[in-house]
LUMDREN-427635 format. One line per 10 residues: for each residue y, z, x of N, C-alpha, C. Coordinates in nm, 3 decimals. Layout:
<marvos>
Y,Z,X,Y,Z,X,Y,Z,X ~ ...
</marvos>
This chain:
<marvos>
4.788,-3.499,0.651,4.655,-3.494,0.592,4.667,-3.450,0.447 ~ 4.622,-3.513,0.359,4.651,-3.533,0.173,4.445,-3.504,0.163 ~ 4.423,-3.371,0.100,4.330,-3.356,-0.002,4.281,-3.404,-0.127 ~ 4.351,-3.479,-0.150,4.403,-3.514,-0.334,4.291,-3.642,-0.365 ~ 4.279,-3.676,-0.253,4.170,-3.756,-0.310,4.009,-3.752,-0.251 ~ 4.003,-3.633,-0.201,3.848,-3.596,-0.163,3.787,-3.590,-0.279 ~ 3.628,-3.627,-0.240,3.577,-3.603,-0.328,3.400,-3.542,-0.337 ~ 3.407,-3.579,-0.196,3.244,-3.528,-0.079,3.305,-3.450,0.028 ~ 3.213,-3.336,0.044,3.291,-3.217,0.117,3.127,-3.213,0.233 ~ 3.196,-3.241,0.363,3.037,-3.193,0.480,3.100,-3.084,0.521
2.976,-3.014,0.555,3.018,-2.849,0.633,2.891,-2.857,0.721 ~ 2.936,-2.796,0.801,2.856,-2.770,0.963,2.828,-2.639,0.908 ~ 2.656,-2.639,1.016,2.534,-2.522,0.945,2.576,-2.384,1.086 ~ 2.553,-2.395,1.158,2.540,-2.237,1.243,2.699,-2.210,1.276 ~ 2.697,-2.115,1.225,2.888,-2.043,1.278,2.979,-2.077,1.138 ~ 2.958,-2.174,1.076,3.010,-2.203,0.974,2.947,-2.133,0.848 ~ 2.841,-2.136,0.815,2.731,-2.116,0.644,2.660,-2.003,0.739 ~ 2.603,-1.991,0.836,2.527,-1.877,0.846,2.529,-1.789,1.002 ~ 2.500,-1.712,1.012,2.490,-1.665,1.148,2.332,-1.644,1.214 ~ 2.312,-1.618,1.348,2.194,-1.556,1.363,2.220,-1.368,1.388
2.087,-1.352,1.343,2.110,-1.188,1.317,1.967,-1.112,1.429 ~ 1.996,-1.031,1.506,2.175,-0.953,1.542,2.224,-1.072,1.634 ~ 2.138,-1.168,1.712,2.250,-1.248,1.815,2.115,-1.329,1.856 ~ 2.167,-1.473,1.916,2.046,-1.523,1.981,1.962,-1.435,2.086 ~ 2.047,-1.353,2.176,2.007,-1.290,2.248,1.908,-1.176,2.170 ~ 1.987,-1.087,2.078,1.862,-1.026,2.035,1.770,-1.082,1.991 ~ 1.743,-1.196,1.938,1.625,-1.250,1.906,1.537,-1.266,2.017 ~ 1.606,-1.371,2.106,1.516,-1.345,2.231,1.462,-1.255,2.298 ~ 1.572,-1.146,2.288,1.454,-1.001,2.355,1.358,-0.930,2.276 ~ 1.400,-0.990,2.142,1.267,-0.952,2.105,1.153,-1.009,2.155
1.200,-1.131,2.108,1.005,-1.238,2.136,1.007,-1.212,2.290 ~ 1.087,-1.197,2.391,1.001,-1.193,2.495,0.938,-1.010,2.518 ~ 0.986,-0.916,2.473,0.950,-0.810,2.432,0.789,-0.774,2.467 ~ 0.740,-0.898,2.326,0.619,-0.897,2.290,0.567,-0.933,2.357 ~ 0.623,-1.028,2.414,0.491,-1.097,2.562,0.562,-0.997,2.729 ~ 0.623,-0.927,2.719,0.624,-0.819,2.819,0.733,-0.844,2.942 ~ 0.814,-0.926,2.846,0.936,-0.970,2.948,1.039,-0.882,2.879 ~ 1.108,-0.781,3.003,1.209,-0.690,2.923,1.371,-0.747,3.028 ~ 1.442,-0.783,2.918,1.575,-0.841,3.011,1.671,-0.808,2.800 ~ 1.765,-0.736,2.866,1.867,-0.699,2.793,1.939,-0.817,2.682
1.909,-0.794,2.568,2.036,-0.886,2.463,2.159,-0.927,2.518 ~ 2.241,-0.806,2.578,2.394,-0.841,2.629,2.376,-1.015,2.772 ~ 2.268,-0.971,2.868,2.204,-1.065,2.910,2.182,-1.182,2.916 ~ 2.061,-1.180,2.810,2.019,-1.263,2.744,2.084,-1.390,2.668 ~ 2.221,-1.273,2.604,2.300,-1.377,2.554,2.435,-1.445,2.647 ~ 2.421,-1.363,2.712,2.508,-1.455,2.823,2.486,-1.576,2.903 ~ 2.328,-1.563,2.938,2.236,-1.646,2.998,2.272,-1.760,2.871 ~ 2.224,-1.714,2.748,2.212,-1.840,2.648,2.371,-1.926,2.632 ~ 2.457,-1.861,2.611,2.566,-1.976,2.591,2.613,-2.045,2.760 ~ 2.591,-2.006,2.859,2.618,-2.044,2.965,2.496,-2.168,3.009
2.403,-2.173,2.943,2.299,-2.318,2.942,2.338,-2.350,2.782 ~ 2.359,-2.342,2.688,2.370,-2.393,2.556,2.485,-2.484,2.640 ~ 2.591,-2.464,2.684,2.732,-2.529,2.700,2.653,-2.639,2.815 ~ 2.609,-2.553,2.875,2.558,-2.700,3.006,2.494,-2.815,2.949 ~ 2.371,-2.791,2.834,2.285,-2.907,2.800,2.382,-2.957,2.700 ~ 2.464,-2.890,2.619,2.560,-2.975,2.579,2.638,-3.091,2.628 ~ 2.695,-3.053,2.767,2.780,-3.141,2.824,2.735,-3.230,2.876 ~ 2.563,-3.292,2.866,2.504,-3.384,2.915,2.425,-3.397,2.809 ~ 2.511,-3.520,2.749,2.420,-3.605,2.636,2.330,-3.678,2.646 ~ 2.199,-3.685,2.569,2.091,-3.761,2.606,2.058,-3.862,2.581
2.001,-3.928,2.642,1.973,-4.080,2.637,1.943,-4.095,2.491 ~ 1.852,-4.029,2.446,1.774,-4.058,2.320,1.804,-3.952,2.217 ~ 1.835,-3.933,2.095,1.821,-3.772,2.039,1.740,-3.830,1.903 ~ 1.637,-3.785,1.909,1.527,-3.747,1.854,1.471,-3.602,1.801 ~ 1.402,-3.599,1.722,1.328,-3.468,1.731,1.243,-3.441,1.890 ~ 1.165,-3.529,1.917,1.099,-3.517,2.039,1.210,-3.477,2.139 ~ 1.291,-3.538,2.166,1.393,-3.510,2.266,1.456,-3.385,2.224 ~ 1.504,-3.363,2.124,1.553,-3.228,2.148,1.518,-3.100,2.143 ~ 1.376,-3.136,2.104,1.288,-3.009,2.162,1.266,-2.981,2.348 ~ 1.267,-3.093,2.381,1.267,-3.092,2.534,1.384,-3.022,2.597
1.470,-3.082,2.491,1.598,-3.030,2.592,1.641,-2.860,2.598 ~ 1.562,-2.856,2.475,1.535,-2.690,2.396,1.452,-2.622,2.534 ~ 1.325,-2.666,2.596,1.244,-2.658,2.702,1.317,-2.631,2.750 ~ 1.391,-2.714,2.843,1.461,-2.671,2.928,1.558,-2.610,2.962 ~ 1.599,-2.584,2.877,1.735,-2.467,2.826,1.669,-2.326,2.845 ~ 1.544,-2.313,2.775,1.503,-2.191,2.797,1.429,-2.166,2.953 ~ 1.380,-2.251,2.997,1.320,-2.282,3.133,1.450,-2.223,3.242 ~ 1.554,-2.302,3.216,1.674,-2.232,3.291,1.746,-2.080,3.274 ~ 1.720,-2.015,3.101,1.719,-1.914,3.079,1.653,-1.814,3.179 ~ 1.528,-1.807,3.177,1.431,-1.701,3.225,1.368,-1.757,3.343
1.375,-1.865,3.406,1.330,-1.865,3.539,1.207,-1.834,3.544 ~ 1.197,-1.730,3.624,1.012,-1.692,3.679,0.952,-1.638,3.543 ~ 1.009,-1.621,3.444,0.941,-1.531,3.339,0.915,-1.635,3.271 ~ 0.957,-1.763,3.261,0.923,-1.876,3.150,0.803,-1.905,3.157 ~ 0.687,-1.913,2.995,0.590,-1.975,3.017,0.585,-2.045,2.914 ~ 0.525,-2.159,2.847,0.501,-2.217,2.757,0.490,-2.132,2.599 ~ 0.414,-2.031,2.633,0.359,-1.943,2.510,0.513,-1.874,2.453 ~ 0.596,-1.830,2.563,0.749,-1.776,2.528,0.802,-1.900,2.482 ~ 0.825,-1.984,2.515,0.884,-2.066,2.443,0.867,-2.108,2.338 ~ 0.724,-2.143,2.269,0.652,-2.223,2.137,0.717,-2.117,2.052
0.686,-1.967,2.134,0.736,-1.858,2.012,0.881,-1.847,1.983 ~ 0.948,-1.902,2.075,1.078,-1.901,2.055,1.131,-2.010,1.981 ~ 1.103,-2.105,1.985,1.144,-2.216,1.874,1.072,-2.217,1.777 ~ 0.939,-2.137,1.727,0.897,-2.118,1.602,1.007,-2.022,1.563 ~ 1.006,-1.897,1.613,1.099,-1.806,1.529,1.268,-1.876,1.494 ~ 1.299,-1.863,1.579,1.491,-1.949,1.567,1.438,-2.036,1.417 ~ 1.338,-2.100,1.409,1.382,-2.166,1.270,1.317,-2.112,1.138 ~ 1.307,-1.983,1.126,1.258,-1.908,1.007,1.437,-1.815,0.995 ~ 1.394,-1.843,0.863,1.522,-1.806,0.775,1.560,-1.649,0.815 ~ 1.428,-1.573,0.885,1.442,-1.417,0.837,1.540,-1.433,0.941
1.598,-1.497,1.059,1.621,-1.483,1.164,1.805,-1.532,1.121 ~ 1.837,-1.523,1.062,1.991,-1.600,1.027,2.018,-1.510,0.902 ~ 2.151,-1.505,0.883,2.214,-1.401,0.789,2.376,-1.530,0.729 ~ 2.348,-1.542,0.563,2.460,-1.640,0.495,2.576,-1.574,0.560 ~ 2.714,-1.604,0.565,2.798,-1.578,0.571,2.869,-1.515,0.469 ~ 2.967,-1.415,0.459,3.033,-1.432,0.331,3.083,-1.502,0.310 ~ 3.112,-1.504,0.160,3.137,-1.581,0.025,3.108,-1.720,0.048 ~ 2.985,-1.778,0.096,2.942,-1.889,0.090,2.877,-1.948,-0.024 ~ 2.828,-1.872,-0.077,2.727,-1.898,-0.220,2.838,-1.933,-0.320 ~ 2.932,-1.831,-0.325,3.051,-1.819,-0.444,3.122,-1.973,-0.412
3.165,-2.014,-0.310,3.210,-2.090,-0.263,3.132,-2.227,-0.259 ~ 3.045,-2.298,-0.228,2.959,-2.380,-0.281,2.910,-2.410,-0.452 ~ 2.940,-2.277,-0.489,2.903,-2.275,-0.619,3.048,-2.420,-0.687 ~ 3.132,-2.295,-0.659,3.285,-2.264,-0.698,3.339,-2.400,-0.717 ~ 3.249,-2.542,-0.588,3.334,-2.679,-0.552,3.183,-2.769,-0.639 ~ 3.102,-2.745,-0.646,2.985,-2.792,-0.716,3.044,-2.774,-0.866 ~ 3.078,-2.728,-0.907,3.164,-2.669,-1.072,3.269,-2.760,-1.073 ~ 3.357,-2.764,-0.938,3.490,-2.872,-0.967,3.404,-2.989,-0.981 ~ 3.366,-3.058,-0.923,3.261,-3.196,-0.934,3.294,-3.252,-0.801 ~ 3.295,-3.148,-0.669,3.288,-3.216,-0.530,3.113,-3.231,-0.555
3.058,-3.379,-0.463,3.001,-3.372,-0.374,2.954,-3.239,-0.235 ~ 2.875,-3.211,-0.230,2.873,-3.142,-0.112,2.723,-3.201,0.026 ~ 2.757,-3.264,0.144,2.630,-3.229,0.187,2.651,-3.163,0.333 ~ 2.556,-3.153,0.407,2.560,-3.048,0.563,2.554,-3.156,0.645 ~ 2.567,-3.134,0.771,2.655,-3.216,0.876,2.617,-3.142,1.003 ~ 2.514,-3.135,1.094,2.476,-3.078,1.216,2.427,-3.120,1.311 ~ 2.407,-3.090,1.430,2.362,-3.098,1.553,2.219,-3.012,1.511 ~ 2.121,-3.044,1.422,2.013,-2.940,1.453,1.903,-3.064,1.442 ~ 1.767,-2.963,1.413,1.634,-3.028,1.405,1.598,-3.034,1.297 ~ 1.490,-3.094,1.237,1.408,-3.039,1.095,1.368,-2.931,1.079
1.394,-2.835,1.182,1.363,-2.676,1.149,1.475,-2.606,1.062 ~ 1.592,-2.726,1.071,1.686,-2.651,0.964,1.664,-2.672,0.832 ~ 1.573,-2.742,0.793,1.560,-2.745,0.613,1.454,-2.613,0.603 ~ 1.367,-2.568,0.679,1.346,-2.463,0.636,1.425,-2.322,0.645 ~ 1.504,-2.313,0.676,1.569,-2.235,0.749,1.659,-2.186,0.618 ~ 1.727,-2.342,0.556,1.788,-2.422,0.448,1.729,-2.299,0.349 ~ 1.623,-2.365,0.331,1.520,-2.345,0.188,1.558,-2.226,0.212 ~ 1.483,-2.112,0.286,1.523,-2.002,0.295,1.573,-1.888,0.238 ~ 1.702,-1.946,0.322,1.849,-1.867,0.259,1.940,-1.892,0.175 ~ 1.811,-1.977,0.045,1.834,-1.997,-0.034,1.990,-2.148,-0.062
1.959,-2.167,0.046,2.157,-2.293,0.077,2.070,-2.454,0.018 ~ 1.974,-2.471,0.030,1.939,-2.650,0.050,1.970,-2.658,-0.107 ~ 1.973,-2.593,-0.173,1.980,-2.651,-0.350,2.135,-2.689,-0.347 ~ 2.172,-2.615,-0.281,2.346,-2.660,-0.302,2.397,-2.792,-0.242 ~ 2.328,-2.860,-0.150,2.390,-2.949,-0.105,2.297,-3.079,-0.137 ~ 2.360,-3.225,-0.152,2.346,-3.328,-0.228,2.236,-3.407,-0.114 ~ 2.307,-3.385,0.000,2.226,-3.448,0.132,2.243,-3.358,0.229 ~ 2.127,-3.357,0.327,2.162,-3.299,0.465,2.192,-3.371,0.582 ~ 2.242,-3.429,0.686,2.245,-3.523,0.772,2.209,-3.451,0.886 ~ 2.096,-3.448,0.978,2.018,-3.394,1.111,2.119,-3.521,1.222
2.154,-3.439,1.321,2.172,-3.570,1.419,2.046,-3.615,1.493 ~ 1.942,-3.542,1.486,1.803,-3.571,1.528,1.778,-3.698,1.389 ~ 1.787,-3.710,1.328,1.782,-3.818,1.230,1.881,-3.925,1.240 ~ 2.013,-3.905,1.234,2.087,-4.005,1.251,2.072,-4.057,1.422 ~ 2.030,-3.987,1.475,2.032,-4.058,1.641,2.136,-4.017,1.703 ~ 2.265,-3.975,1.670,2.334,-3.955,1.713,2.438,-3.810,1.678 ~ 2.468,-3.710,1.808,2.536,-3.597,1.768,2.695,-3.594,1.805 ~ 2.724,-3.476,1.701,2.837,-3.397,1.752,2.847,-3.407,1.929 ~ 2.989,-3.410,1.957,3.102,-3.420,1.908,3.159,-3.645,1.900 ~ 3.056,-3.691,1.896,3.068,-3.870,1.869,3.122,-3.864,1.754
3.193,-3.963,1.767,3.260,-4.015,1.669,3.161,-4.049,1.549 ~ 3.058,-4.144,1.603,2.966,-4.204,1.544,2.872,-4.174,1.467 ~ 2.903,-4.010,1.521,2.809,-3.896,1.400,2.875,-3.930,1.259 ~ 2.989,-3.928,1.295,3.042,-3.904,1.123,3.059,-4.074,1.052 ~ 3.107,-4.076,1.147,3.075,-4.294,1.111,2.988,-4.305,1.027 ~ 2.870,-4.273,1.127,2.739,-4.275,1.079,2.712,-4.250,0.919 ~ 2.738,-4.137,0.864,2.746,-4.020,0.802,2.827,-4.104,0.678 ~ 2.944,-4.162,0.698,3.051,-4.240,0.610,2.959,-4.338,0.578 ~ 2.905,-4.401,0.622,2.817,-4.510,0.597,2.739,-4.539,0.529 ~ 2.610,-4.357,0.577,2.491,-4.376,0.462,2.513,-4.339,0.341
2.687,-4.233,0.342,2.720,-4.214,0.206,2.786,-4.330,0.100 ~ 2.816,-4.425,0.209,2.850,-4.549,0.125,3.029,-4.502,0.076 ~ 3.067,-4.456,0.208,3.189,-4.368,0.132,3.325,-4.391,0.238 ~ 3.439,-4.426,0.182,3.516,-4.442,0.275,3.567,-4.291,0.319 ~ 3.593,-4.301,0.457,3.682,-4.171,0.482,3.764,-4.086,0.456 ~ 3.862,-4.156,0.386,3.919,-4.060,0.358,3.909,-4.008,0.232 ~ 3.820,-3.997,0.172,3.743,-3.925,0.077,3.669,-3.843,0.149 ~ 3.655,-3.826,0.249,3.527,-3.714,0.315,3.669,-3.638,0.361 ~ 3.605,-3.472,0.338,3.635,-3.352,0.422,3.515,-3.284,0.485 ~ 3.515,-3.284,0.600,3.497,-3.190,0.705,3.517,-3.040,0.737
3.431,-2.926,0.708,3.476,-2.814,0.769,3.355,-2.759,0.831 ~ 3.398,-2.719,0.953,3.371,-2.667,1.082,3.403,-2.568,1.124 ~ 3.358,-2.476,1.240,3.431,-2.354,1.302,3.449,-2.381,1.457 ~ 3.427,-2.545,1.488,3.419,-2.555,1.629,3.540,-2.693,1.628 ~ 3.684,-2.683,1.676,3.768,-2.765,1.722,3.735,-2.877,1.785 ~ 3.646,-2.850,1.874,3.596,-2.958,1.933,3.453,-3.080,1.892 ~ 3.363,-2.967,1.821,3.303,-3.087,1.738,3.295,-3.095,1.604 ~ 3.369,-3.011,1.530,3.442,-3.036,1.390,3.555,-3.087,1.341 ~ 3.625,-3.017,1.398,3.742,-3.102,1.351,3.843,-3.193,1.454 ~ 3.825,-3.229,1.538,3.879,-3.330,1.624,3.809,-3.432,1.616
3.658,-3.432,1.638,3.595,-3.555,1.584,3.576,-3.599,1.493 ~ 3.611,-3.544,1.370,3.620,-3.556,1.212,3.743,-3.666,1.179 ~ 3.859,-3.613,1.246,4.005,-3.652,1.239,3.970,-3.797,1.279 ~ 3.900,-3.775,1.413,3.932,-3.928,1.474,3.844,-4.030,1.414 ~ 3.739,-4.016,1.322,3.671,-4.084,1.264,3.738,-4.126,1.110 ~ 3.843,-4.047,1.090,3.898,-4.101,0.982,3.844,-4.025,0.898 ~ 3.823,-3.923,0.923,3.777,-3.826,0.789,3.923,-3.687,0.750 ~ 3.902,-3.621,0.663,3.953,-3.519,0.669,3.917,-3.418,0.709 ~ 3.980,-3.313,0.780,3.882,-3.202,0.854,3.989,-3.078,0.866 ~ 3.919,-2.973,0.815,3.953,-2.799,0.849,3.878,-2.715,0.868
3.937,-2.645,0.971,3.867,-2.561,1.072,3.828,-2.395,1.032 ~ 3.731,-2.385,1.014,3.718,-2.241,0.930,3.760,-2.170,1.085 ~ 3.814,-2.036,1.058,3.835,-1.985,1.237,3.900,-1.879,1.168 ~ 3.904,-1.750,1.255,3.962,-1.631,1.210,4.075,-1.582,1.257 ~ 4.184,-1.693,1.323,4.314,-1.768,1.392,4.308,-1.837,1.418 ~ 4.409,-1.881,1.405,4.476,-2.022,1.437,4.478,-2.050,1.567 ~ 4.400,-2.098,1.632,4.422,-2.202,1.765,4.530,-2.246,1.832 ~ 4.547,-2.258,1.946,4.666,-2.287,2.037,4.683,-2.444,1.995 ~ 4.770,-2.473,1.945,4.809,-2.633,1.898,4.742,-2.674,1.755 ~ 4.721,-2.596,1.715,4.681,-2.608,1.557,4.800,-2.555,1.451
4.803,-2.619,1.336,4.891,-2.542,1.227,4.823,-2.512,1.125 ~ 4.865,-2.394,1.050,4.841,-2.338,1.018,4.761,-2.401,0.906 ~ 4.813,-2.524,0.827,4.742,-2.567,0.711,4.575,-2.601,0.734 ~ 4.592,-2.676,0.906,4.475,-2.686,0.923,4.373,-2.591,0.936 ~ 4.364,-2.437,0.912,4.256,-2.375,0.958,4.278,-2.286,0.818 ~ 4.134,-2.278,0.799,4.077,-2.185,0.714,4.053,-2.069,0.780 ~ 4.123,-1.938,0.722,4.047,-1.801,0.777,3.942,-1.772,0.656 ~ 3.921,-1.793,0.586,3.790,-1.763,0.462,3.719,-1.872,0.391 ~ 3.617,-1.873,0.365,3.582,-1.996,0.336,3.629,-2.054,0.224 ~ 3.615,-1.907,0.112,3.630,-1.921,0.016,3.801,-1.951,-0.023
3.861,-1.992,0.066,3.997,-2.026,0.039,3.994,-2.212,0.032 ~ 3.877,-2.223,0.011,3.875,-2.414,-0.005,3.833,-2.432,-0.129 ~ 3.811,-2.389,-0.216,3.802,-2.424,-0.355,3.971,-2.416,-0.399 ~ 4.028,-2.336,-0.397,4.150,-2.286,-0.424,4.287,-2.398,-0.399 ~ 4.254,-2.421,-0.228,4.304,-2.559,-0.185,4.362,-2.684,-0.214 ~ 4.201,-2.705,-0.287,4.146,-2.846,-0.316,4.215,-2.806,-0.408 ~ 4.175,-2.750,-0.528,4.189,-2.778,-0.634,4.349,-2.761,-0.669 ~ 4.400,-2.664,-0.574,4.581,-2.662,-0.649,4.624,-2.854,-0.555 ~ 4.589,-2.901,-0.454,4.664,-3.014,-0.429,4.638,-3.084,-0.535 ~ 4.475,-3.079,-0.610,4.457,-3.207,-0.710,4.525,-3.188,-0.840
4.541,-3.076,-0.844,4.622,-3.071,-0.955,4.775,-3.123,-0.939 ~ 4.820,-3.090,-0.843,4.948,-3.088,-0.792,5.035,-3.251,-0.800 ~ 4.920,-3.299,-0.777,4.900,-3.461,-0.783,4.860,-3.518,-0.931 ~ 4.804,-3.437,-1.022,4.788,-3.469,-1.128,4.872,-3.455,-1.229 ~ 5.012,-3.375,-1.189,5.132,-3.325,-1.230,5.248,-3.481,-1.232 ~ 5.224,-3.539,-1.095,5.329,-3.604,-1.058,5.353,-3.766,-1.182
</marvos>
């Protein structure tokens, strides 16, 4: 895998650019809090990635905004069981997409800045809804990037190939000019690779069958990267 000739950089939005703060779970015990459902964060968030992974592993016919609010429904429907009512939920997918609710990562700003200055391209690359441009706006991130790509917009998500296909396409851009970075192996950078893109894995170790070049432990170690291979190449 040769950097030297990137020149559009996608980065994946939750785990990668920002976190939620203190945890999905605490969010949720809050909002159900208020409407008088008391069930623990530690809980809560266990409940949540153990249905996040399930509705994952069953892709939907259609992905839409409409559809993936449903599937959002029912995710939380399977969450809380007898405590689910409509009113917990509306409040729960209003809040998840207000900015107060997510915290930037470090050195993301410096770092976006840092590849916007070299003259990369930059745009975002997710599995979310249109609740992420506000979310975007926010925390202050949507000015930095050139495009956003929703898979609720393109029709099609992570981990398909066809996401990024897709993605190569409307940029009018061959692959291997695109880099990819992600914090998820499985729908960042394996499906990145196989689409013919370039792809590294932000992660805070290195992965069982990964080397080392491929994973970023800081973000801010991809300006640095890029720019010593292009030079390196501009030497030869």
């Amino acid at each position: 895998m040769s950097f030297d000739s990137i020149h559009t950089i996608s980065f994946d939005a939750t785990g990668t650019l920002f976190d939620p703060i203190p945890s999905i779970g605490g969010i949720y015990a809050e909002v159900l809090h208020q409407h008088g459902v008391f069930i623990g964060e530690p809980e809560l968030e266990m409940r949540f990635m153990a249905e996040f992974h399930k509705s994952r592993s069953c892709p939907m016919p259609v992905i839409d905004e409409e559809h993936e609010k449903n599937r959002w429904h029912n995710v939380i429907v399977e969450i809380l069981g007898d405590d689910f009512s409509d009113f917990i939920f509306e409040d729960l997918w209003q809040t998840i997409g207000e900015g107060f609710r997510w915290k930037t990562k470090s050195k993301v700003f410096r770092t976006l800045t840092a590849l916007k200055e070299a003259g990369f391209n930059l745009v975002l690359s997710s599995n979310w809804d249109k609740r992420l441009y506000s979310i975007l706006k926010q925390l202050k991130l949507l000015s930095h990037f050139d495009q956003v790509f929703l898979s609720t917009k393109l029709g099609v998500e992570k981990p398909e190939e066809a996401f990024y296909s897709k993605i190569a396409d409307e940029l009018g851009v061959d692959p291997i000019h695109l880099l990819h970075v992600g914090n998820s192996p499985a729908n960042d950078y394996k499906p990145a690779l196989r689409s013919g893109w370039n792809a590294l894995l932000l992660h805070n170790r290195i992965p069982h069958g990964m080397e080392p070049g491929t994973v970023l432990g800081s973000i801010d170690q991809l300006p640095e990267i890029l720019q010593s291979e292009q030079a390196a190449v501009a030497d030869i």
